[in-house]
C-alpha positions as CSV (number, residue, x, y, z in Angstrom):
1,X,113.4,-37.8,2.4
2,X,114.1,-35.7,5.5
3,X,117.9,-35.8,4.9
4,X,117.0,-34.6,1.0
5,X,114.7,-31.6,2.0
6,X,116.9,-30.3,4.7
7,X,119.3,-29.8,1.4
8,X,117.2,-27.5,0.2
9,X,116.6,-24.8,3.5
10,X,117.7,-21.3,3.1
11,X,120.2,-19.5,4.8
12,X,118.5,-16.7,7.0
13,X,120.0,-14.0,9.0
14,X,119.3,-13.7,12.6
15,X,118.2,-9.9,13.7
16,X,121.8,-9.9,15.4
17,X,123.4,-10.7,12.3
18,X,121.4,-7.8,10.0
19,X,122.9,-5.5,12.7
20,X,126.4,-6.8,12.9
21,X,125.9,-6.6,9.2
22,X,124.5,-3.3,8.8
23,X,127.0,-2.2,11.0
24,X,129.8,-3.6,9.2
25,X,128.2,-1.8,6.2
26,X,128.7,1.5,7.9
27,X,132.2,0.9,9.0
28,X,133.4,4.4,6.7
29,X,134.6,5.9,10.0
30,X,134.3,9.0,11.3
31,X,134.9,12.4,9.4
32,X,137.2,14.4,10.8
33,X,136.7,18.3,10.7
34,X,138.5,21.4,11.7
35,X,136.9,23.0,14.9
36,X,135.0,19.5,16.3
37,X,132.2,20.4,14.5
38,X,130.2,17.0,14.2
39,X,129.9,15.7,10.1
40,X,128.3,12.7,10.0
41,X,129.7,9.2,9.7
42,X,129.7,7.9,6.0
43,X,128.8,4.3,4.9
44,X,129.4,2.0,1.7
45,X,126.9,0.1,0.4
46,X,127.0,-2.6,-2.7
47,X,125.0,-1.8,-5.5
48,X,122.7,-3.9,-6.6
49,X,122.0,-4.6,-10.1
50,X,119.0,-3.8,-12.0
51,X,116.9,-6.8,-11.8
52,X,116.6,-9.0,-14.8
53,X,113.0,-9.0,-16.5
54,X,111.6,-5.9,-14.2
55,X,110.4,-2.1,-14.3
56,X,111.0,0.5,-11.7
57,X,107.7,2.0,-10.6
58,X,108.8,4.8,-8.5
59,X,106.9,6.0,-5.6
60,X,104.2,8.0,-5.5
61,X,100.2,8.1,-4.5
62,X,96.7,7.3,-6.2
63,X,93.2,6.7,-5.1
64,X,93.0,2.9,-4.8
65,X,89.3,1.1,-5.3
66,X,85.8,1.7,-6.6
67,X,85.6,5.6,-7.4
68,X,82.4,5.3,-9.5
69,X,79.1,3.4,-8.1
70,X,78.0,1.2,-10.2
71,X,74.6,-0.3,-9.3
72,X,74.2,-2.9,-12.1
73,X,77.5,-4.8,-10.7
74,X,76.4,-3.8,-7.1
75,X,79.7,-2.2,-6.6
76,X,79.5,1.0,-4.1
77,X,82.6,3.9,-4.3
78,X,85.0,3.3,-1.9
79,X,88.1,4.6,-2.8
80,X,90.5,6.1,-0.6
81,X,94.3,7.6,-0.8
82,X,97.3,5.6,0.0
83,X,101.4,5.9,-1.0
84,X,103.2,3.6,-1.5
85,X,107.2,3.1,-1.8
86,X,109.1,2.5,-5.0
87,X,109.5,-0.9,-5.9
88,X,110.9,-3.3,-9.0
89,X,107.7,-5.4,-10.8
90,X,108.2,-8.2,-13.4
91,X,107.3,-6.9,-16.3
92,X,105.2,-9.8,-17.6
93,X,103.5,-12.9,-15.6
94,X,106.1,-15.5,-14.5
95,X,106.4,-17.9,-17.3
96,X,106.0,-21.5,-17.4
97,X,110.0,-21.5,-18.4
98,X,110.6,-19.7,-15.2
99,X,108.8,-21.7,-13.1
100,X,109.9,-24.3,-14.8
101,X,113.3,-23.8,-14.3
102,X,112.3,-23.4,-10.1
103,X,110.7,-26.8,-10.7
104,X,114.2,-28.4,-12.0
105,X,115.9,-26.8,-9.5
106,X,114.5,-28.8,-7.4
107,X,114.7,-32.0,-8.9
108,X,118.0,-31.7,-9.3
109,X,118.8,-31.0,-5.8
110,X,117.2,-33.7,-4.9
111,X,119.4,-36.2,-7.5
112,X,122.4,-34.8,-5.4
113,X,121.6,-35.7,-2.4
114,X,120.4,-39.1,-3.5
115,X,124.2,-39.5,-5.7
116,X,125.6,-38.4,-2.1
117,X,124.0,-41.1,-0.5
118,X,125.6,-44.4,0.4
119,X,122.2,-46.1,-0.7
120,X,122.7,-44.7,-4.4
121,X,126.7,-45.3,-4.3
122,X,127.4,-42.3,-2.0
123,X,129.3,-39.8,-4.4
124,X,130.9,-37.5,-1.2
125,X,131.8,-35.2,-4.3
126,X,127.7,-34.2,-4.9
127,X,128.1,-32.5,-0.8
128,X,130.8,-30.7,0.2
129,X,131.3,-31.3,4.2
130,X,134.7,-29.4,4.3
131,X,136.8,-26.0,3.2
132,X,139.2,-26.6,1.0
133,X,141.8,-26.1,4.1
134,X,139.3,-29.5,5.6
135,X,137.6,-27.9,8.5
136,X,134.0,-28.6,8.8
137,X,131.5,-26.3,7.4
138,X,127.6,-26.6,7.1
139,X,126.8,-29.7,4.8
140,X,125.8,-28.3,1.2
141,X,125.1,-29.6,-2.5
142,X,127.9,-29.3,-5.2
143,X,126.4,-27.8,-7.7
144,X,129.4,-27.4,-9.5
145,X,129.6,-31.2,-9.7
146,X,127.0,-31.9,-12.9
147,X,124.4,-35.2,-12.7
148,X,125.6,-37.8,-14.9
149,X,122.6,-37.6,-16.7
150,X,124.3,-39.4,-20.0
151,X,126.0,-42.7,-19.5
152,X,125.4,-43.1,-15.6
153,X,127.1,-46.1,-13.5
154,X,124.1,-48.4,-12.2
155,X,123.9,-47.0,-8.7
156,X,123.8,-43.4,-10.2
157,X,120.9,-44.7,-12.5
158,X,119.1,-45.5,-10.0
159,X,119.2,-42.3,-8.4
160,X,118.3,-40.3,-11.4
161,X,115.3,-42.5,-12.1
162,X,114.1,-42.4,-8.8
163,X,112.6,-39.2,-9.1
164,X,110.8,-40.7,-12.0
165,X,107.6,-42.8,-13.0
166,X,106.7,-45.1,-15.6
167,X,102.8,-44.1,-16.7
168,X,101.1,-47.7,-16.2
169,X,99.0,-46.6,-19.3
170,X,101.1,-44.8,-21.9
171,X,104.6,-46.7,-20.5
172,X,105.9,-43.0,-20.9
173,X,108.7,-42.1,-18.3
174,X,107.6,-38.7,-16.4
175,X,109.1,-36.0,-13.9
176,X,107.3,-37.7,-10.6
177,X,105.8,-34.3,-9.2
178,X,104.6,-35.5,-6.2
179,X,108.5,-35.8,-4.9
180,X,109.0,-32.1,-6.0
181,X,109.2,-30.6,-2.3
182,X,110.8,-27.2,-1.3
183,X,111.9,-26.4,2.1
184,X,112.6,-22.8,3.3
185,X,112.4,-20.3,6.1
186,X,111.8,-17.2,6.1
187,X,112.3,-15.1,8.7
188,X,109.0,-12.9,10.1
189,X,111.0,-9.5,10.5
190,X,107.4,-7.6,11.0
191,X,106.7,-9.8,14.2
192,X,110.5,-9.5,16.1
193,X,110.5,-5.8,15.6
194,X,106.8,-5.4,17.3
195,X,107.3,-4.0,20.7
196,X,104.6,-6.2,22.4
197,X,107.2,-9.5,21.4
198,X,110.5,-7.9,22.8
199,X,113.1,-10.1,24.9
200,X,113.5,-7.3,27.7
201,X,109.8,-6.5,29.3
202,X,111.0,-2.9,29.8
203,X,111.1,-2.3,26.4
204,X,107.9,-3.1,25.8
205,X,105.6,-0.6,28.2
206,X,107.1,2.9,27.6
207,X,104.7,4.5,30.1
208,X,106.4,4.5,33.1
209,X,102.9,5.2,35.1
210,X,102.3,1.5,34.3
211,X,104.2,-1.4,35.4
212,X,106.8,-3.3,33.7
213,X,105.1,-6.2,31.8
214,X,106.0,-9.2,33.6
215,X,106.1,-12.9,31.9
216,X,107.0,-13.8,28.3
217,X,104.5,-13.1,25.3
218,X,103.0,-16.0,23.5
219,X,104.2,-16.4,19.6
220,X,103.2,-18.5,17.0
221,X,105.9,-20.2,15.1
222,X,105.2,-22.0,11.5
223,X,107.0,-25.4,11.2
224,X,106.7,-28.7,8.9
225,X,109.1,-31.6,8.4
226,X,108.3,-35.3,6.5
227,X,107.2,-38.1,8.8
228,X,108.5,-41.7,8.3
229,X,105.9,-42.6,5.3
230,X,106.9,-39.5,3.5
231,X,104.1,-37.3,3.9
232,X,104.7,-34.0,4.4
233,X,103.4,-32.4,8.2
234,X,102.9,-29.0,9.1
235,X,102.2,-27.4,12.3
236,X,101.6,-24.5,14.2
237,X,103.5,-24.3,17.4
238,X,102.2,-21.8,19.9
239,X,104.7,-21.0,23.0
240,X,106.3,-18.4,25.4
241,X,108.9,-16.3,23.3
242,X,112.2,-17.5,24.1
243,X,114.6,-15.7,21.5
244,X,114.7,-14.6,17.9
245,X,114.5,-18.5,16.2
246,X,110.9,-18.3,17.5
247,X,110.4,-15.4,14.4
248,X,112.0,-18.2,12.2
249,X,109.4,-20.4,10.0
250,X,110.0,-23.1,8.4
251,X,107.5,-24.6,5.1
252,X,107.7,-27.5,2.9
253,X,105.9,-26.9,-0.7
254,X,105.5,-29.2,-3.3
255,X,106.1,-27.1,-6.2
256,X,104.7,-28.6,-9.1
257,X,101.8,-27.1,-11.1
258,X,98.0,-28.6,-10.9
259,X,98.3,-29.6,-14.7
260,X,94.7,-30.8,-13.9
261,X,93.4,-27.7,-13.0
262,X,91.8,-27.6,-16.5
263,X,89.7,-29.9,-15.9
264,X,88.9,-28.9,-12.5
265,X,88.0,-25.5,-13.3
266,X,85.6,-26.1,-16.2
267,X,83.1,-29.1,-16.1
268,X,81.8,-30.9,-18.9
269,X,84.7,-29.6,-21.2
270,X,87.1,-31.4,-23.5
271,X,90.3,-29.9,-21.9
272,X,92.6,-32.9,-21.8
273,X,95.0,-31.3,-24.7
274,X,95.9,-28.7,-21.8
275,X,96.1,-31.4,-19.0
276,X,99.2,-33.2,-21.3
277,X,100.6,-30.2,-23.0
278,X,100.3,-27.4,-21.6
279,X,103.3,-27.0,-18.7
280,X,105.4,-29.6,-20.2
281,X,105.5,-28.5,-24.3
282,X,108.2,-25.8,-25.5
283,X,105.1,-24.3,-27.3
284,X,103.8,-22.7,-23.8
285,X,107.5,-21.9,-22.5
286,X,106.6,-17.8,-22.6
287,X,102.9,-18.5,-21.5
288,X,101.8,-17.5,-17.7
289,X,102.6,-20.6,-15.4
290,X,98.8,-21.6,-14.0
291,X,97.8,-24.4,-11.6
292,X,100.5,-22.8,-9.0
293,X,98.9,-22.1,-5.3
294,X,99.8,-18.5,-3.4
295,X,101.5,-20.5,-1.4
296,X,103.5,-22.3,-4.5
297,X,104.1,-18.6,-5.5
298,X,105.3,-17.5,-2.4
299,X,107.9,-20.6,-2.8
300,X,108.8,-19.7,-5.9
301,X,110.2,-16.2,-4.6
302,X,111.8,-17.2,-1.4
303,X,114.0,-19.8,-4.4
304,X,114.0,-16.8,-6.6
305,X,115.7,-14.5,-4.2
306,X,118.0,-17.1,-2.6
307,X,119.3,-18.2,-6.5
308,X,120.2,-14.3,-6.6
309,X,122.2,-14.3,-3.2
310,X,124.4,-17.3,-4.6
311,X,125.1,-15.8,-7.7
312,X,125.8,-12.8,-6.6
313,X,128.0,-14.5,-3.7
314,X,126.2,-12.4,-1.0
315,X,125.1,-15.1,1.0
316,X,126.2,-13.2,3.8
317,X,124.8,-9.4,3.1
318,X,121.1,-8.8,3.0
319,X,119.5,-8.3,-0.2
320,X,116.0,-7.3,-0.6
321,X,114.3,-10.4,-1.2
322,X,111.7,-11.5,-4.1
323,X,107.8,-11.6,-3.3
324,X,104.5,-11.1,-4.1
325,X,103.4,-7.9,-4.5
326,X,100.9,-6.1,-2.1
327,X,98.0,-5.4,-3.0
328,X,98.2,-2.0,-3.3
329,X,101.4,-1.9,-4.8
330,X,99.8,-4.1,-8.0
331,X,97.1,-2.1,-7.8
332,X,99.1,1.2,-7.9
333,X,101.3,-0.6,-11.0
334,X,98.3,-1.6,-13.2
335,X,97.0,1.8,-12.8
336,X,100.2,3.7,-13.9
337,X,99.1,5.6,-10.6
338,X,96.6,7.5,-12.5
339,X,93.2,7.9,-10.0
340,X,90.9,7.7,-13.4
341,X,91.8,4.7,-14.7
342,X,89.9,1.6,-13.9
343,X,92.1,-0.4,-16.8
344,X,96.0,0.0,-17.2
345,X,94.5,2.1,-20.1
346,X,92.7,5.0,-20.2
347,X,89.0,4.9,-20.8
348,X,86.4,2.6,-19.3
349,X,86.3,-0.1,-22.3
350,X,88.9,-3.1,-23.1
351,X,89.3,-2.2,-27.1
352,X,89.8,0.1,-29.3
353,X,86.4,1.2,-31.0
354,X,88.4,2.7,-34.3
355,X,90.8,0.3,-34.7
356,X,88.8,-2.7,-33.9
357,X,91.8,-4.4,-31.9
358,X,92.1,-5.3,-28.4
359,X,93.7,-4.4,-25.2
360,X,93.9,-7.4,-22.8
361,X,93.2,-10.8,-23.0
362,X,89.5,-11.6,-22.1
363,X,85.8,-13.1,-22.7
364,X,84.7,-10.8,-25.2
365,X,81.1,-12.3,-25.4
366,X,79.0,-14.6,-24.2
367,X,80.4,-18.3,-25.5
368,X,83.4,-16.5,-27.4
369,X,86.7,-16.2,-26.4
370,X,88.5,-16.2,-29.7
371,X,87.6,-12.7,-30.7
372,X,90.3,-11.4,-28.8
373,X,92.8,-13.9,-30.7
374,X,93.2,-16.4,-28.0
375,X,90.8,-19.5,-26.8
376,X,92.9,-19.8,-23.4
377,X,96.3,-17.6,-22.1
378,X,98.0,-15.7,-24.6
379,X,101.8,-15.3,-24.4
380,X,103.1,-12.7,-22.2
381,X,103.6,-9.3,-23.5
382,X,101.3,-10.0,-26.5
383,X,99.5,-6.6,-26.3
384,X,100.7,-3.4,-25.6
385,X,102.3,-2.3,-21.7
386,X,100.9,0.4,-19.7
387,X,102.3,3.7,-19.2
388,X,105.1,1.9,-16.3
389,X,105.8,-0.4,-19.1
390,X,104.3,-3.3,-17.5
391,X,102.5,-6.1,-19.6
392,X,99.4,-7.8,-19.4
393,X,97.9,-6.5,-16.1
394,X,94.5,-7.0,-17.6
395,X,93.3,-10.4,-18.5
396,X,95.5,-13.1,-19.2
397,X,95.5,-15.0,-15.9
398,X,94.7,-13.2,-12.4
399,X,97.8,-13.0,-10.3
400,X,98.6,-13.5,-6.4
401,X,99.1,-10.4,-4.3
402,X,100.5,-11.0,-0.9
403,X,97.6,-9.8,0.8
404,X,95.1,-11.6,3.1
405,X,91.2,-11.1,2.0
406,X,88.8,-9.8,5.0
407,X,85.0,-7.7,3.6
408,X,87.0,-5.2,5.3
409,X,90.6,-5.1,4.3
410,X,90.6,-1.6,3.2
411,X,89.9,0.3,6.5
412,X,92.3,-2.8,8.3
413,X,95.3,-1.2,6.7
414,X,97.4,1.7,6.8
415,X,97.7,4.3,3.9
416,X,101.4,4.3,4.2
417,X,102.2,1.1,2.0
418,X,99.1,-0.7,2.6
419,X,99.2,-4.1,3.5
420,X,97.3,-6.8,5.4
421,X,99.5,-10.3,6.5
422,X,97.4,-13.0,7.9
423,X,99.7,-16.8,8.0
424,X,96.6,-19.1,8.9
425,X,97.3,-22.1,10.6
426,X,96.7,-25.2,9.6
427,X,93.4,-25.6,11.5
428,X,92.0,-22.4,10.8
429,X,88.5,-22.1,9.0
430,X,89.0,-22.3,5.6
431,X,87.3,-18.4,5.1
432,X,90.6,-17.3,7.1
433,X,93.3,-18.8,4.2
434,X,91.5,-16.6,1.6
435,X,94.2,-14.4,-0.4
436,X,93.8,-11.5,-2.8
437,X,93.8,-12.0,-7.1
438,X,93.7,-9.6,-9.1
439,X,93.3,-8.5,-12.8
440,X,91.0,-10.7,-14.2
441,X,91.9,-13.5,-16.6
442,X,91.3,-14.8,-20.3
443,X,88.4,-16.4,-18.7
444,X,86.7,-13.0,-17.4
445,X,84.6,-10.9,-19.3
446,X,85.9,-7.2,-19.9
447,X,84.2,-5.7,-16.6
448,X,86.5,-8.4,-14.3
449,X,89.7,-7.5,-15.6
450,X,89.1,-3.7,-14.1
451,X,92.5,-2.6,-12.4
452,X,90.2,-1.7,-9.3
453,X,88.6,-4.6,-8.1
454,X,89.0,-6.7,-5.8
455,X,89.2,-10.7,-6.0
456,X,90.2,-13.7,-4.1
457,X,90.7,-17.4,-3.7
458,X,92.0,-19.8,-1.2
459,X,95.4,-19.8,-0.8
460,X,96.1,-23.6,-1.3
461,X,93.7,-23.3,-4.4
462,X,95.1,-23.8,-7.7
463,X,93.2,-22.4,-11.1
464,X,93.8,-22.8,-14.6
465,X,93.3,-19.0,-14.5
466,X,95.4,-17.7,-11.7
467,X,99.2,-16.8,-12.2
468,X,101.8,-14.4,-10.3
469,X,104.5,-11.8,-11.0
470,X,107.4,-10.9,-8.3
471,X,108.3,-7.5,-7.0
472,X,111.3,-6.3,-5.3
473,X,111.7,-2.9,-3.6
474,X,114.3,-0.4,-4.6
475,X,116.5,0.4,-2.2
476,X,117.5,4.1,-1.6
477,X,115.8,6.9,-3.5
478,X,113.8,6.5,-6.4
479,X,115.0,8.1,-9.6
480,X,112.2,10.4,-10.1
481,X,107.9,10.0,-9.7
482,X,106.2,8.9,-13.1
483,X,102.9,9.5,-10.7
484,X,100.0,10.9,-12.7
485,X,97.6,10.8,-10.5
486,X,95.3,13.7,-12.3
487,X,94.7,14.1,-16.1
């Protein structure tokens, strides 16, 4: 299984290899001028496309939080300016056909490597070891080379089928999702570029009335890997910086959905229809992906950016990756960086009085969620976006942001795009793992799916309620500000 996962690892740029890159970028040359006058260097870039599925919210600033008291929900005004930069934002929650897709990426990846290896009739033509002029290069999958999924020899059966079960009840064949693991690294470019973990100690003490640091700092480095009996290990190692790989983390993720997570989440409740049906039938294909862990999410976008790279064939030029987004940044988004709104609409309730119809996807009463339309989710973009053009940041499911819950996370963080990054270890109390949801979900009644509160759950958690969305930010200027931060 080790051999199978190491398939699946990311390439990741060194911080000497983002120079020599951004260098390389810059190579235009030097102007010349009449007179030696100095003019500037130019630079060539590659531009990069408009990302499939997502809206540009420009830059711009709000009051984020509570601005109202509100003493029958106990909430007390805390809101408080922040900016943030422009960045690209799904426009709906990721599907269960986009995750779903992630999740047969990985299966087939994993069929690959087992058709490449001698135990399943070792296929060399499902890994390329060589350049077509036969000098070595870093082992890879094929994936030009398709999986014989009709009319398979008996050794290539047996591959294909060992990613799957047989039910012992139903005798129905199924996906086995407990072989469904992801390996990446990601590389922590917010910990190398801090002074205090610099290679040269005089670098790190500017004040020259103090003395030069002397010894190495201590980091801590992220790893995992799959011992002998297949179970997947991670650990924390902490040691004496010793060169940029220490910035390097590696995580293994099993990637399928909690299907269960229906039953879970509700006791006494006849939700078995979701348990069988509702990941795996074409029905749901455009509703929100639920049952997936922040850290499945975070997975999901390290695959999401890396499937980009390859298509693109820019596996050697940094692109600006997937992720979750901040929480400032979703709150910002939902908003439509207006400081009055509590909902992605304006006004303070979820429907429309006149009209008698609905904004989000909620609880409407007490006992009744049909009301709106919907028992459970609804598809995506089933009611109307908000004034960035963004769907269903009310209700539906919650979704991920990337950052870390503390009681007092808002005067932690900076006002210059906020954020708070905490990667607990494996030991850490479970009250430290705790990451930030927001938007409510079609489970919440219309006061929990108000743009500015705050929410959480654990970060390994996985809810029949909770969903994500990807952002990506824009490189270069933004085309204009759509801020409208006062009425």
């Amino acid at each position: 299984m080790t051999s199978i996962l190491k398939s699946l690892s990311i390439p990741v740029m060194t911080v000497s290899a983002l120079m020599a890159g951004a260098l390389a970028s810059c190579a235009g040359g030097a102007r010349s001028s009449a007179g030696g006058e100095v003019t500037g260097v130019g630079g060539t870039s590659w531009a990069e496309p408009t990302p499939y599925g997502m809206v540009l919210v420009d830059r711009g600033s709000m009051k984020v939080g509570v601005s109202k008291p509100d003493s029958a929900w106990n909430l007390a005004a805390d809101a408080r300016g922040i900016s943030v930069d422009g960045f690209w934002m799904d426009e709906t929650e990721i599907t269960n056909g986009k995750y779903k897709q992630f999740v047969f990426w990985v299966r087939d990846s994993i069929i690959r490597e087992r058709l490449a290896d001698p135990a399943y009739g070792g296929n060399e033509e499902f890994k390329i070891e060589e350049d077509r002029d036969g000098n070595p290069v870093t082992p890879h999958l094929n994936w030009n080379k398709p999986i014989p999924w009709r009319n398979p020899n008996e050794d290539e059966q047996r591959a294909i089928e060992s990613l799957y079960r047989t039910n012992p009840i139903t005798g129905v064949k199924e996906l086995d999702g407990t072989q469904l693991n992801y390996r990446y690294e990601v590389y922590n470019h917010t910990e190398a570029a801090r002074r205090r973990n610099r290679l040269d100690p005089r670098r790190r003490e500017y004040n020259t009335d103090r003395p030069v640091p002397t010894g190495m700092p201590t980091i801590s480095k992220d790893t995992a890997y799959i011992s002998e009996d297949g179970e997947v290990i991670r650990q924390v190692i902490n040691r004496e910086l010793t060169g940029d790989y220490d910035f390097l983390n590696t995580y293994i993720v099993n990637v399928y959905p909690d299907t269960t997570a229906w039953i879970n989440d509700f006791e006494n409740a006849y939700n078995e229809p979701y348990v069988r049906m509702y990941f795996s039938h074409g029905g749901y294909t455009d509703y929100p992906v639920v049952g997936v862990s922040w850290e499945q999410a975070n997975a999901f976008a390290n695959w999401r950016t890396d499937f980009l790279r390859r298509s693109l064939g820019k596996e050697g030029v940094y692109i600006e990756p997937y992720r979750l987004p901040t929480e400032a940044e979703w709150e910002y988004a939902a908003r439509a960086g207006v400081d009055e709104n509590m909902y992605p609409w304006d006004g303070d309730i979820a429907l429309s009085e006149d009209k008698g119809c609905f904004y989000a996807n909620f609880k409407p009463g007490e006992g009744n969620f049909v009301r709106d339309g919907h028992i459970i989710t609804s598809r995506v973009g089933t009611y109307a976006p908000n004034d960035f053009g963004l769907y269903d940041m009310a209700g539906n499911v919650s979704e991920w942001t990337s950052t870390a819950y503390t009681e007092s996370v808002g005067r932690l963080t900076s006002d210059l795009n906020p954020e708070y990054r905490y990667d607990a270890a494996p030991d850490d109390p479970y009250k430290m793992k705790r990451k930030i949801v927001r938007g409510g979900s079609w489970k919440d009644v219309a006061h929990n799916i108000r743009s500015d509160l705050r929410m959480w759950e654990y970060q390994n958690e996985q809810r029949s309620y909770i969903g994500f969305r990807c952002v990506r930010t824009q490189i270069g200027f933004a085309r204009g500000n759509k801020q409208k931060n006062s009425k």
